[in-house]
Each structure stands twice: as C-alpha cells, then as structure tokens.
N, C-alpha and C positions, 0 to 999 in steps of 0.2 A: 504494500500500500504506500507505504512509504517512496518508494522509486517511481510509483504512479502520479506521487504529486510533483514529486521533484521535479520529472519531466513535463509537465504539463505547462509549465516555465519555457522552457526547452521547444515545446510547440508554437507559445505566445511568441520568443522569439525570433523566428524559422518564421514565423506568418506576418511579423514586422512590416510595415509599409514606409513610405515615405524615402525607401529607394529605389531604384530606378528595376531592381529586380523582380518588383513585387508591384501590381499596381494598386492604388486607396480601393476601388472596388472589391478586389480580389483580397486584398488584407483584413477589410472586415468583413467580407464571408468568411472567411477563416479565421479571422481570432472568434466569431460564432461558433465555428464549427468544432472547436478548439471548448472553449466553455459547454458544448454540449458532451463531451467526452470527459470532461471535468464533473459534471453537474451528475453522471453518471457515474463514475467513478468514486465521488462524495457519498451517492447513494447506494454504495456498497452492490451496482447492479452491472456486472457484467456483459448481460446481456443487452442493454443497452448502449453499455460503451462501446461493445464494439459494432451494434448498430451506427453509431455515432462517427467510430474508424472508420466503420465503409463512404460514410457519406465524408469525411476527410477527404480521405483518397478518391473520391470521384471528383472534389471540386477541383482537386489539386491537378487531377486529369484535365479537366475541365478549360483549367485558367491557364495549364500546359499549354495543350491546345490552340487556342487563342492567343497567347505568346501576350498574356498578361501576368506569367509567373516565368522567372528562368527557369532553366534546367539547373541551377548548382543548387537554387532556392528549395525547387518542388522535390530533388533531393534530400534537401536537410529536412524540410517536414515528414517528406515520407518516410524518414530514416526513423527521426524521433515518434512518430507515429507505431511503429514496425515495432519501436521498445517499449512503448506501452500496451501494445497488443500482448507481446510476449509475459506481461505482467497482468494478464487480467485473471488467469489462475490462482492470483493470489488473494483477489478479492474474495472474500469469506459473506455469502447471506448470512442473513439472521431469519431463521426458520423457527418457527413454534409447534412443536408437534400435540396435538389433543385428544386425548383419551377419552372415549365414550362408552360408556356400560351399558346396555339395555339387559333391560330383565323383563324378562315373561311373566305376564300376572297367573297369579293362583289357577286354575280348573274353577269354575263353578263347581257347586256342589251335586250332585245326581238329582233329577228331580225325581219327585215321584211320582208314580202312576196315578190314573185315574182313583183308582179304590183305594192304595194308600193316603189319600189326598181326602178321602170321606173319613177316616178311620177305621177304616174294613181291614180286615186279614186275608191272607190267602182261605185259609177254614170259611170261612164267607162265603165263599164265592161259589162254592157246589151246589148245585140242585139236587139236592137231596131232603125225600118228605119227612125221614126217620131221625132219630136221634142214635142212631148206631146200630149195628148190632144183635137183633134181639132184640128189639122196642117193638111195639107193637100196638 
C-alpha cells in the first residue's frame, strides 16, 4: 500500500503539463485519471484501480496518438502506471463474513381424530347391542 501511494506522486509527475511534452489538455485528463487510480487505491478496491489503469493507459494511447503526449512522457506514465498495477495485490479488502442460524420450529402436535375430539374411545365406536359376553 505503501508503494501505491508513493507512486501515485510518481504518476502526478509523468502527467505534468506546462511542457512542451505534454499538452494542458492532455495533463489534466491525466492528473484525473491519475486521482481516479488514487481514489481507488484509498479505497482499499483493487478492482477499480485497475479499472482506473486501463483507462490511464488508453488516454495515454490516446494523447500518443494525437502527438499531444511524447513518447519519453507516455513512457514515464506508463512505466509508473505498470508499478502500481504490479502493487495492487497488495491491497487487502475488508470483508465481513455473517453467520446465520435458522432453526426449524417444533412439529405441531398430532391432532386428533374426529371421536377423540368428542371424548369417545376407541371401545365407543363398535356396534354392538350387548354388553359382552353372555349378557343377554
């Protein structure tokens, strides 16, 4: 983390304007682009920074191109650019891991049947005209 700030100095310089190798347009798209890899980098999010690199490295193509950046200039960005990429493994998230329990409620209780529910018993329920037996 530590080598990620340092260098981000390092970028602000390399993206310097006000000499003939770099032009004011092109310097402040890049000291932006340069804060956005910062801003990313502050925020412990990798994957942003180096979202942030690609879009470096395309302006710097860019301003290439157009021969609004030298070549020793878009060199030195991309170089220092290339070193903080190498460093973004070093960024460390901050992850919160949360445990959740579920528990399963009880069974209901069994209901009971029709006749249980009267106060009948099984013995109840036969049809039968006798008292046992031998009655008579």
């Amino acid at each position: 983390m530590l080598l990620l700030v340092a260098l981000a100095p390092a970028l602000l310089a390399a993206c310097g304007g006000g000499s003939p190798s770099i032009g004011d347009a092109a310097a402040a798209e890049l000291h932006t682009r340069v804060a956005a890899v910062r801003a990313a980098v502050d925020a412990h999010d990798p994957d942003a920074a180096a979202r942030a690199l690609d879009a470096l490295h395309a302006s710097v193509d860019r301003f290439r191109a157009a021969d609004d950046l030298s070549g020793a200039r878009a060199t030195e960005i991309l170089a220092a650019a290339a070193a903080v990429r190498t460093q973004l493994v070093t960024i460390t998230t901050t992850t919160t891991t949360t445990t959740t329990t579920t528990t399963k409620p009880a069974p209901p209780p069994p209901t009971k049947g029709k006749d249980e529910q009267k106060g009948h018993d099984d013995q109840s329920n036969r049809t039968g005209k006798g008292h046992g037996k031998g009655s008579r």
